[in-house]
N, C-alpha and C positions, 0 to 999 in steps of 0.2 A: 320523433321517438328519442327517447334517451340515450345516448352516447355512453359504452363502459369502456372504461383501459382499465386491464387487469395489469397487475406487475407481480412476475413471478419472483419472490424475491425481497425478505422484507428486513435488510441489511439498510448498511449506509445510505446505498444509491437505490433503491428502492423508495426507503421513506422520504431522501432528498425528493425524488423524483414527484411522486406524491403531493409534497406540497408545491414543487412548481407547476404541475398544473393549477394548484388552485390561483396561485399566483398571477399565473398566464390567462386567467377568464374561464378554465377548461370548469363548466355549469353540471355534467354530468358525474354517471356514478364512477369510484374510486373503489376499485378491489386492491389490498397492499396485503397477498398471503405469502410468508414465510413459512419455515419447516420449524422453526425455536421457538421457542416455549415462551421466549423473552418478545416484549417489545422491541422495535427499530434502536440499536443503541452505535455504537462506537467503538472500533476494536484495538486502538491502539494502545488505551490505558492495559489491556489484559497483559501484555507482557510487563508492569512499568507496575501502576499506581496498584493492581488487584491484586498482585504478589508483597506488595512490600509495604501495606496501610498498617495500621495496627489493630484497626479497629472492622470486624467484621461489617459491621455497618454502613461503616462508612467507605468502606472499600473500593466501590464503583459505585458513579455518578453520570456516567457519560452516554444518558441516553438522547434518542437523537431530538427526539421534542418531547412535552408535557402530553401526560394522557389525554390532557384537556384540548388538545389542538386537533386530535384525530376525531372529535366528536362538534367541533366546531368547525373544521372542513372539512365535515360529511367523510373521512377518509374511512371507509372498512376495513383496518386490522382482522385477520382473522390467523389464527396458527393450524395453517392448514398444508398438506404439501399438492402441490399442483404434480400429476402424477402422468397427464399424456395432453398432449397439444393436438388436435388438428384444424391445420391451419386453413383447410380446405372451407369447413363448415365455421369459421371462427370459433371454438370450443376447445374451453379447458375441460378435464375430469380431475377432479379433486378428490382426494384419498376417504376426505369426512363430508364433503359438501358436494357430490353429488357431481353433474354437470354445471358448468356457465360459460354463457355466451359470452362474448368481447366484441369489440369495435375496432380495438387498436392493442397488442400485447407487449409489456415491458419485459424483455428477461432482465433481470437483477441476479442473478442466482451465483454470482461471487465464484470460491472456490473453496478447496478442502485442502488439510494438511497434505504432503504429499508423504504417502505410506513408505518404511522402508522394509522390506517382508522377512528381511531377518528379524524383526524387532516387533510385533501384534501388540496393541495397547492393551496394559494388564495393570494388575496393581500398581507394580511400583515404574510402569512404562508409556511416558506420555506423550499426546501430540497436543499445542495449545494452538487451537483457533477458533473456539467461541467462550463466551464466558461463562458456562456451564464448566468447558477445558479448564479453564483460568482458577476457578471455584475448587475442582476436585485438588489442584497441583496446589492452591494455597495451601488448602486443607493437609496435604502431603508434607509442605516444606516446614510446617509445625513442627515433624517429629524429627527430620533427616537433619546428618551433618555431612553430608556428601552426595552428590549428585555430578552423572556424565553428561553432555551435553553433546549430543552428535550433530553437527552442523554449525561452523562459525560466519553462517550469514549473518545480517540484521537481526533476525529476531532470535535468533541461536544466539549471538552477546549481548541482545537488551535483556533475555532471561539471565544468562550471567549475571549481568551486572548489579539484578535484581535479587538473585541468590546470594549473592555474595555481600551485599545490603542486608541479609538475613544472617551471614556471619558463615555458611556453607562453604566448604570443601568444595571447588569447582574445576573439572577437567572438560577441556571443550577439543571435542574429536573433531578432525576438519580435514577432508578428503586432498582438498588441493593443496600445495606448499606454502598458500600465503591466505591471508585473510581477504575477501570479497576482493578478488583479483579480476572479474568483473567488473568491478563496480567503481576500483578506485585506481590509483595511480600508486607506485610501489612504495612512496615514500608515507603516504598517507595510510596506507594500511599497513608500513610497519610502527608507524608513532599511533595508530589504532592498537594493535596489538602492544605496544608497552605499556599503554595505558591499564587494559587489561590487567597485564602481568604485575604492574606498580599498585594494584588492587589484589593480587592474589590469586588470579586467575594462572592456569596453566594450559599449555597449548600442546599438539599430538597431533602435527602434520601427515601429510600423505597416509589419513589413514582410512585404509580401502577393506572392503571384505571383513567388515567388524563382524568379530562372532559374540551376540548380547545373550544373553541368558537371564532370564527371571528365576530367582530361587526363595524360600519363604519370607527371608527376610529384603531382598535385594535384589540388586542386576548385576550381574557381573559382564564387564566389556576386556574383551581379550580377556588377558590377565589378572586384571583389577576388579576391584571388589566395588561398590558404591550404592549404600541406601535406594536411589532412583535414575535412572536415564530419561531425559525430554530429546525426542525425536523433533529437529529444525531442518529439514533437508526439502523446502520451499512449498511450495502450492502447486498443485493443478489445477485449471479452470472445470467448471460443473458445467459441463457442454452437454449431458448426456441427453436433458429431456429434449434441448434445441434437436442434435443429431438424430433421435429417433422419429421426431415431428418430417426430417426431410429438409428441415434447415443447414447453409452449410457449414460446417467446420473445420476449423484448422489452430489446435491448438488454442482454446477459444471459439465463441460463434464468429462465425465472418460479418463482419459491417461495415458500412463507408462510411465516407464522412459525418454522414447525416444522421448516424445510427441506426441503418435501418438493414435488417438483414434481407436473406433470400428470400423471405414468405412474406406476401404483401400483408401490410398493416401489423408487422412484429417486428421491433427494436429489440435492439443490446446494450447492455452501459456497465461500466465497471471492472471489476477483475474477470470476468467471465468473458469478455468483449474484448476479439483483437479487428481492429481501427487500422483503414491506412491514417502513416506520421510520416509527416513534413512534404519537403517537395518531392521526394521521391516518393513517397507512397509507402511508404515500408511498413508492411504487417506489425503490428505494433500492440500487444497486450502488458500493460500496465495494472501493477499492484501496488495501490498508493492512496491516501484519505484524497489527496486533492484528486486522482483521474476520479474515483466514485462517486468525490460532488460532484465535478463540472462534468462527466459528460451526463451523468445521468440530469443535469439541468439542461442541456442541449434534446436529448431524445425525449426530453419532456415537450419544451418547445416546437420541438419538429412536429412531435402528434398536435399540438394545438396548432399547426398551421403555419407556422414559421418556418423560414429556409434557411436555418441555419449551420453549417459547417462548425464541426470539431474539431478543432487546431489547436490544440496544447501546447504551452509551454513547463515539458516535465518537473515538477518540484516533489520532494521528499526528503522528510528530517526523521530524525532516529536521536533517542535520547539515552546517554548512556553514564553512569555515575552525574560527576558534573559538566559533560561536557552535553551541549546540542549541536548535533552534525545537522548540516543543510546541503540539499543538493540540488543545483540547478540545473537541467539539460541531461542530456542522454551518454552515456561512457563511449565513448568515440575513439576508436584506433588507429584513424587517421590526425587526431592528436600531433601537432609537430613542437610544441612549446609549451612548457609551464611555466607559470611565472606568483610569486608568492607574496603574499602582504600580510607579515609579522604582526600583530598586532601584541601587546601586553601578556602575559602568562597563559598559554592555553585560548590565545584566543589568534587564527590566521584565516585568508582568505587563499584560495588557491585556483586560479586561472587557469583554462585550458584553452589553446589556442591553434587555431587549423587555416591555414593561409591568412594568418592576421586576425580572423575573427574569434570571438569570443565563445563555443560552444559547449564549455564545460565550466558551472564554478562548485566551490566546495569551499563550505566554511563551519569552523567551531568556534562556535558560541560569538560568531560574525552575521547572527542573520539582517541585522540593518544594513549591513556592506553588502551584501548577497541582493539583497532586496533592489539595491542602487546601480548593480549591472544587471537586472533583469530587461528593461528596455534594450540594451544593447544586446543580447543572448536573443532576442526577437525576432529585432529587425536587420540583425546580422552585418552589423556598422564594424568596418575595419576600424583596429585600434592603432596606435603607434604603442610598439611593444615599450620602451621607454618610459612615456608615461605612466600607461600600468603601472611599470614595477616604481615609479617613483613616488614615494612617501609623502613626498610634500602637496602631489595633487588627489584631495580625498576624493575617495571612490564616486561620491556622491556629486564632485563637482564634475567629474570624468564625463558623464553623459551630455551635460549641456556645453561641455567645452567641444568634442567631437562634434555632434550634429552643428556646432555654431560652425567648424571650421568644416565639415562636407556642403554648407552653405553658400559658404563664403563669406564670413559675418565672423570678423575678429576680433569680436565683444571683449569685455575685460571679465574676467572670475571677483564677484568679491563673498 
């Protein structure tokens, strides 16, 4: 009999998923139903390239394959929402299409903007996270010269950055005292934030208990008046259908290594999907283009048959004016040393270091350098902090001179 894996979920890691079956030999049928109206595309131009094109036309480009590949492997596209799981009988119920049976179930189903409830999406009050979002707020930012921006995460200053490429008035509200203090190290999120402000941006710390208002023309935030507010205050994962199936959650569906959750024959993969990470296991839900291809290519594999373990090594870049941030590895508290490699105007590499090892890098507009301690970031080869910070040994040569010298092999560099 024919084998079906449905994927709920027809996002990044969905359609990645999709064709690595086909990839992997997987001969039966392919269900890939999404809740959008859109084909499988790419969400990272939405805050970047769909804001700031000139040309309606050509505004977005970034879908995830040619319509011509879902009909060349057999993939079913269908825009449908998968509305109850039971995992018992293998069966979806879908909103338009009725029942179908499965063999093997992908969730893909990503996540949603996270709501702030003082603030209801209205006219001139937005959340972006699909490109329908992206579409309404271009269409918006034609007419405005002023726009608040509540949340100075990532995509709270890639919109910045992209407003103010449009020539807008920009105020970015940001509850904690420093910019992605999470995320980054103090020095690098305050030369993030001049950058900003050497742009025009203005910044409004610790600001809590924002009272927003919609009025005919505008939003008013506290005091101030502004054409529109974009709501950036992060993501939730879309666990709901998994949780009511009897699957478990936390923050995400639960999965191990292998992608596969509580209910026999149903995987997770992507923003919806928290994964034990690293040697300890640590509950770990990532929102990132790279976690959405690779593991949704692992629980692809898994279902055809493979044993393969998810063990990532974290990467995510963020593109902001002319600078591209890179980041390697996970923000770590246990952090005892940073150490820096200057590079030309705007361009540094930044090291983070936890008993000698390499666990954190951060670079602007250094991704080749970044790129040449990712082996070491892996396999967690102690450095000699000296080196590092010495200029005259390129980054690049760094990895083959360490493993020569953990060998014992005092090769020459040329």
């Amino acid at each position: 009999m024919t084998q079906t894996v449905l994927i709920v979920g027809a996002g990044q890691a969905g359609a990645c998923a999709a064709a690595e079956l086909r990839t992997h030999g997987f001969g039966g049928r392919i269900v890939l139903a999404g809740d959008e109206r859109h084909p499988p595309y790419e969400r990272p131009p939405l805050s970047k390239d769909v804001l700031i094109a000139t040309d309606d036309a050509d505004c977005f480009k970034s879908w995830m394959h040619g319509a011509q590949l879902y009909e060349d492997e057999r993939i079913e596209w269908i825009s449908d929402r998968v509305l109850e799981l039971d995992t018992q009988r293998h069966v979806a119920r879908l909103e338009r299409g009725g029942e179908l049976r499965y063999d093997h179930c992908l969730l893909t189903t990503g996540g949603r903007a996270r709501p702030l409830p003082a603030a209801p999406e209205g006219p001139h009050t937005f959340y972006l996270r699909t490109l329908d979002d992206a579409m309404r707020l271009r269409a918006r930012l034609m007419t405005a010269r002023s726009v608040a921006v509540i949340g100075g995460g990532f995509l709270g200053l890639e919109f910045a950055a992209s407003a103010r490429a449009r020539a807008l008035d920009v105020t970015v509200f940001e509850s904690a005292s420093s910019l992605l203090s999470r995320a980054l190290p103090s020095a690098m999120s305050e030369r993030l934030r001049f950058k900003h402000e050497t742009h025009g941006v203005r910044f409004v710390f610790n600001a809590r208990a924002l009272q927003i208002e919609e009025h005919p023309t505008g939003v008013q935030v506290g005091t101030q008046a502004f054409d529109l507010c974009v709501i950036a205050i992060g993501q939730q994962p879309n666990d709901e259908l998994a949780a009511a199936a009897g699957i478990a959650t936390n923050n995400g569906i639960v999965v191990d290594r292998h992608c596969r959750t509580s209910a026999a024959d149903v995987y997770a993969a992507g923003d919806c999907a928290n994964f034990p990470f690293g040697a300890t296991a640590r509950p770990t839900r990532l929102e990132s283009w790279q976690n959405a291809q690779e593991q949704a290519i692992v629980a692809a594999r898994n279902i055809t048959g493979d044993a393969v373990a998810y063990e990532p090594t974290p990467w995510f870049w963020t593109d902001q004016y002319d600078w591209n941030i890179q980041m390697l590895g996970l923000p770590d508290p246990t952090i005892d040393r940073w150490i820096e490699r200057a590079g030309a105007a705007d361009k540094t590499v930044l090291m983070g270091l936890r008993d000698g090892v390499i666990v954190q890098v951060l670079a602007i507009n250094q991704g080749g350098e970044l790129r040449a301690l990712r082996g070491l970031v892996e396999d967690a080869l102690r450095v000699d902090a000296a080196m590092l910070a010495d200029p005259a040994i390129k980054l690049r040569q760094l990895d083959k001179l360490l493993r020569s010298t953990h060998s014992g092999d005092q090769g020459v560099l040329v």
